[in-house]
Steps between C-alpha positions, in 0.01 A plus 500: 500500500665836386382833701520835268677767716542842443733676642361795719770682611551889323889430470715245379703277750901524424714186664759684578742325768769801631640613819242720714607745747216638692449757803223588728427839490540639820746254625893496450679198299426309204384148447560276224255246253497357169196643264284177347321748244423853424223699321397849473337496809623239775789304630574151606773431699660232708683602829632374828316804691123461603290840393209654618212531278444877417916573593640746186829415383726686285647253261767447284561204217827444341608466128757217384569775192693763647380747253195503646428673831305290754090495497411739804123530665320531795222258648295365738465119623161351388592156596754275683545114539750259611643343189432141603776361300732696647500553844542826648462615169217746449269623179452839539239682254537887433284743301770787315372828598734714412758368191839718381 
């Protein structure tokens, strides 16, 4: 049995599996994930620190071509679960709010 799905979402979905460095506003320090995917308006990434929902990050994502300067936003965590496969290990969803 096949099950016709269309896709709802306004924006694309990138994979796109770099280096994040993230802050919470308000806070000193930086933390560090690795982004699953990208698109014009959210974030997934993996990290080793456990987020608040509704916490705004400033966020960073490196480039492997140097000529390119790294992707830089601002968001706030919609979601956050333990990343069963990996423990300790946490999937962290933002919404950009603010891209550069």
């Amino acid at each position: 049995m096949t099950q016709d799905y269309e896709e709802k979402r306004a924006f694309l979905r990138m994979q796109v599996e770099t280096e994040v460095s993230f802050s919470i506003k308000g806070e000193r320090g930086s933390y560090s994930g690795v982004s699953q995917d990208l698109s014009a308006s959210g974030l997934l990434m993996v990290s080793d620190r456990a987020l608040d929902i509704g916490t705004e990050l400033d966020i960073e994502l490196s480039t492997s071509n140097k000529q390119l300067p790294p992707f830089v936003a601002e968001g706030k965590v919609l979601r956050v679960e333990a990343n069963n496969p990996a423990p300790g290990q946490y999937l962290i969803s933002v919404a950009l709010t603010k891209t550069y």
